[in-house]
C-alpha positions in Angstrom: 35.4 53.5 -53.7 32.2 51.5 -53.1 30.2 53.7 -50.6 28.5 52.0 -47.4 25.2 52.4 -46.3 24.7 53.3 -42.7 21.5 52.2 -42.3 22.9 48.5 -43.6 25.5 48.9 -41.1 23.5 49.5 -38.7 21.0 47.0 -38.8 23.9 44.5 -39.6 24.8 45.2 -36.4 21.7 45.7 -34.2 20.8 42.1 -35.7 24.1 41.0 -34.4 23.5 42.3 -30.8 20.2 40.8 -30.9 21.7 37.7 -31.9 24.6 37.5 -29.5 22.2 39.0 -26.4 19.8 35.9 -27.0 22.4 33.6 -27.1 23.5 35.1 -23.8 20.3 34.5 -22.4 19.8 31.4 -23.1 23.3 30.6 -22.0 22.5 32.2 -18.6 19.2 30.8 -18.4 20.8 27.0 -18.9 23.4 27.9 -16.5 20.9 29.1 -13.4 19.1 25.7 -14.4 21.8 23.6 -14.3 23.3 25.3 -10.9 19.5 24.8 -9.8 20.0 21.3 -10.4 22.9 20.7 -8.9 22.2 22.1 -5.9 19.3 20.0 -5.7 21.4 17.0 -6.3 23.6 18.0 -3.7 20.9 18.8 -1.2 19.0 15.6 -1.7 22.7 13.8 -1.6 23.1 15.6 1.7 19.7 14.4 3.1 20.3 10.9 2.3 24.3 11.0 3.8 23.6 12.4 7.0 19.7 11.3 7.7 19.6 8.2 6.4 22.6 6.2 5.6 24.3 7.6 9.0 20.6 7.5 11.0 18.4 5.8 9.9 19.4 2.7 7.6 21.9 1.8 10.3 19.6 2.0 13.6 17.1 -0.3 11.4 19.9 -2.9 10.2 21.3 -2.7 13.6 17.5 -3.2 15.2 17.2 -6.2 12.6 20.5 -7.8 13.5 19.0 -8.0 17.4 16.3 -9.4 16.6 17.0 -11.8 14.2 19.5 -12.9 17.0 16.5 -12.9 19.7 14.2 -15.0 17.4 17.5 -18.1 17.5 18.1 -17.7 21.3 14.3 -18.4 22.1 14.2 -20.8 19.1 17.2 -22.6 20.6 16.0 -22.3 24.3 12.6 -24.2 23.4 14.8 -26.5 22.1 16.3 -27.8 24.8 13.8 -27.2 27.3 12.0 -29.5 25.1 14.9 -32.1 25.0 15.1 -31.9 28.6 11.6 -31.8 30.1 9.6 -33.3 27.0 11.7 -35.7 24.9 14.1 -36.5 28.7 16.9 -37.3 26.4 19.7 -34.8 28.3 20.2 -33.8 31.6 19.2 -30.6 33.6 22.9 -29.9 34.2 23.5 -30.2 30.5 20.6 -28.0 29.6 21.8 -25.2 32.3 25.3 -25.3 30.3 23.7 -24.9 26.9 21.7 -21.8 28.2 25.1 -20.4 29.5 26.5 -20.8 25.7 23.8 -19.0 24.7 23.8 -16.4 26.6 27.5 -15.7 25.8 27.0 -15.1 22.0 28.3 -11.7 21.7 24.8 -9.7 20.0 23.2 -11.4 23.1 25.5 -10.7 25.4 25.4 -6.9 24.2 21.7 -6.6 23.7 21.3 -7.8 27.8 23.5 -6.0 28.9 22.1 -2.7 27.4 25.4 -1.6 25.6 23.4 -1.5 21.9 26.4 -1.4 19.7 24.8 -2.0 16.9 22.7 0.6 17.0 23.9 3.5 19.8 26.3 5.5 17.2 23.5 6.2 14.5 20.3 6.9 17.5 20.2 9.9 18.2 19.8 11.1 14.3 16.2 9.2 14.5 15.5 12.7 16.9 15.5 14.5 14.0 12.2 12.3 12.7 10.4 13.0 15.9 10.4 12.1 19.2 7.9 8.7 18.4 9.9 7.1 16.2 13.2 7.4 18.4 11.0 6.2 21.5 10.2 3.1 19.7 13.6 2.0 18.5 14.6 3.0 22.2 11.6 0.6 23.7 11.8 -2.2 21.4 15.6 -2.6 22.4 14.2 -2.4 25.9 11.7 -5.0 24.9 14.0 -7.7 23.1 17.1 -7.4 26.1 14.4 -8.0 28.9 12.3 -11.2 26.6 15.8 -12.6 26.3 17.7 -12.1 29.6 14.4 -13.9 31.1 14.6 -16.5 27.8 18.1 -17.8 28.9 18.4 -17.6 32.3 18.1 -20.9 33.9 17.0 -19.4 37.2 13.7 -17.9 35.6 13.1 -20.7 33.4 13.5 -23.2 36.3 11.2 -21.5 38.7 8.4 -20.6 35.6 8.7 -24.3 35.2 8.0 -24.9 39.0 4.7 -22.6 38.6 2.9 -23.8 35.7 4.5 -26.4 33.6 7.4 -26.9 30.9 4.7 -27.3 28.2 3.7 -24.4 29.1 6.8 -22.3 29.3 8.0 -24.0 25.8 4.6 -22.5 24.1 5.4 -18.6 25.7 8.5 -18.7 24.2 7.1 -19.9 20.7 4.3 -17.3 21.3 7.3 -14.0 22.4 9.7 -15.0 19.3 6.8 -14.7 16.9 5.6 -11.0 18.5 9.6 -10.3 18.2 9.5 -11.5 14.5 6.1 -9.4 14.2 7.6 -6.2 15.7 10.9 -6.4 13.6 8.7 -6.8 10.2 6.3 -3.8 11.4 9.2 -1.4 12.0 10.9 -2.6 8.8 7.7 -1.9 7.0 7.5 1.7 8.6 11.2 2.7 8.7 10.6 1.9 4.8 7.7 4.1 4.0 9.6 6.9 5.7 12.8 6.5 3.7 10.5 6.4 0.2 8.8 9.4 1.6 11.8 11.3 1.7 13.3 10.2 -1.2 10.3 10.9 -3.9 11.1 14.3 -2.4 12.5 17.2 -4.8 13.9 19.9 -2.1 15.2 22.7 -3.5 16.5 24.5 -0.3 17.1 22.9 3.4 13.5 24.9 4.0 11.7 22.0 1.9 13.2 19.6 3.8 12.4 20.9 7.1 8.7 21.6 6.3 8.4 17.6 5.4 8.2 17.2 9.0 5.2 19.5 9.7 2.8 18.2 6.6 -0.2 16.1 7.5 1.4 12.7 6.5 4.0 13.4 8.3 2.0 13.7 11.8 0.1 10.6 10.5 2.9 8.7 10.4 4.3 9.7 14.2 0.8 8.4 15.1 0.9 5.2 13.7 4.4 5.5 15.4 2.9 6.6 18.7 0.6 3.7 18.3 3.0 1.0 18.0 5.0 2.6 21.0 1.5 2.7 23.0 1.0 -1.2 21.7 4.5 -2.6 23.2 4.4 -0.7 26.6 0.9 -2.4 27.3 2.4 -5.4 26.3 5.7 -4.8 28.7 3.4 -3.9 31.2 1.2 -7.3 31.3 4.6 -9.2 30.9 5.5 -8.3 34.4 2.0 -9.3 35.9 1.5 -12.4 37.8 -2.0 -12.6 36.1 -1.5 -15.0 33.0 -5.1 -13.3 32.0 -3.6 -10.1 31.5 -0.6 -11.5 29.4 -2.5 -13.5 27.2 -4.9 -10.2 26.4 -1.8 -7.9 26.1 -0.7 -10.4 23.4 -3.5 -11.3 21.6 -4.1 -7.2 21.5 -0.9 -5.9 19.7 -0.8 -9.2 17.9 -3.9 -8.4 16.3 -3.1 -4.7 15.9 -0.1 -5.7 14.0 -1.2 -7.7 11.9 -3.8 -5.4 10.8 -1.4 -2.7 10.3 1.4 -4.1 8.9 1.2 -3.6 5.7 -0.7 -0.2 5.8 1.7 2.8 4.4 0.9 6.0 7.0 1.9 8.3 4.6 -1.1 7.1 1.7 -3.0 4.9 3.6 -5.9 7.0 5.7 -7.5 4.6 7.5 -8.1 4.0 11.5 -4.7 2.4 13.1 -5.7 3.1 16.5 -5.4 0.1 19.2 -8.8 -1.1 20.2 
């Protein structure tokens, strides 16, 4: 009988232990990393589901969709204002009914009338982004369903008519539908930056989301933001002065500012976008 040696045995087996405890570890250590992973995944999954594509992708296509449809109505208002008091080729009558068929297009008839379908289910999830950046969504509703209730009522049109001129009342409408089309391409820009922000994030716990909102970029961007709010309430502001002096600065004012700052990123771009 072939006799064993212990001390064979034995380190036969420690070597095996070894062996199998390694193997262990590194089977533990891939498992932690992939649960890591995954709850990543899940988190950023979780971020996107319930900030963005139920917040704030809506409220923007929503925003985009009303004023897209404010650009037409003043589009199709200097139309026939023109046809009427410049070319003379139809009637007043007949230019009161076409206003009344525009006004009756459903996005128009919900944007003046304040019901913001479009957007109202998905608004209040902007809160969570700050207090600036709901305010503006909120003010440049306000701004497009006031510019287009005055756009297509015959009433207003009739007695602007009566105080300056058609000429002049076709050109203000040309001039609002490009600040509309200016506003809509600014917040596009911004709502933008702020959803690449977000996602070129790697949260690894709700904490790393939340502390997003307290970094410097962050409070750069809700100044831009508070800036842009700022901009449009001047504007609003001179729109209801009698003084065509204080209109035309308003306008040329956040015109200018938004074309400046258009296409500046708050979150890399450093420089001054203060109003003058």
């Amino acid at each position: 009988m072939t006799e064993i040696d212990v001390n064979i045995l034995l380190n036969t087996i420690l070597g095996g232990v070894i062996a199998i405890s390694g193997s262990l570890a590194v089977a533990g250590l891939y498992i932690r990393n992939q649960n890591k992973n995954q709850r990543r995944r899940r988190l950023q999954e979780l971020v996107r589901q319930t900030y963005f594509e139920e917040g704030v992708l809506p409220v923007l296509a929503g925003l985009s969709e009303y004023g897209t449809n404010t650009v037409f109505a003043l589009a199709d208002t200097r139309m026939w204002l023109g046809r009427c008091f410049q070319l003379k080729d139809i009637s007043v009558d007949l230019l009161e009914a076409r206003l009344g068929e525009i006004s009756k297009r459903p996005l128009i008839m919900d944007l003046v009338n304040h019901n913001f379908v479009s957007v109202l289910k998905w608004l209040p999830t902007l809160q969570r982004f700050g207090t600036p950046l709901y305010v503006s969504i909120k003010r440049t509703l306000q701004f497009y369903s006031s510019l287009t209730s005055d756009a297509i009522s015959f009433t207003v049109l009739e007695k602007s008519i009566k105080g300056s001129s058609a000429d002049e009342v076709i050109r203000s409408l040309g001039a609002i539908a490009q600040i509309i089309d200016l506003t809509l391409v600014y917040l596009e820009k911004r709502f933008t930056n702020l959803r690449d922000h977000f996602w070129q994030q790697d949260f690894e716990n709700y904490s790393d989301f939340a502390e997003v909102f307290s970094s410097i970029e962050y409070r750069r961007f809700l100044s831009v933001i508070d800036e842009y709010v700022k901009g449009l309430t001047q504007l609003m502001d001179a729109m209801m002065s009698a003084n065509s002096d204080d209109r035309a600065k308003a306008t040329l004012s956040f015109s200018k500012w938004l074309g400046e700052t258009v296409d500046h990123n708050p979150f890399e771009d450093k420089e001054k976008t203060k109003l003058s």
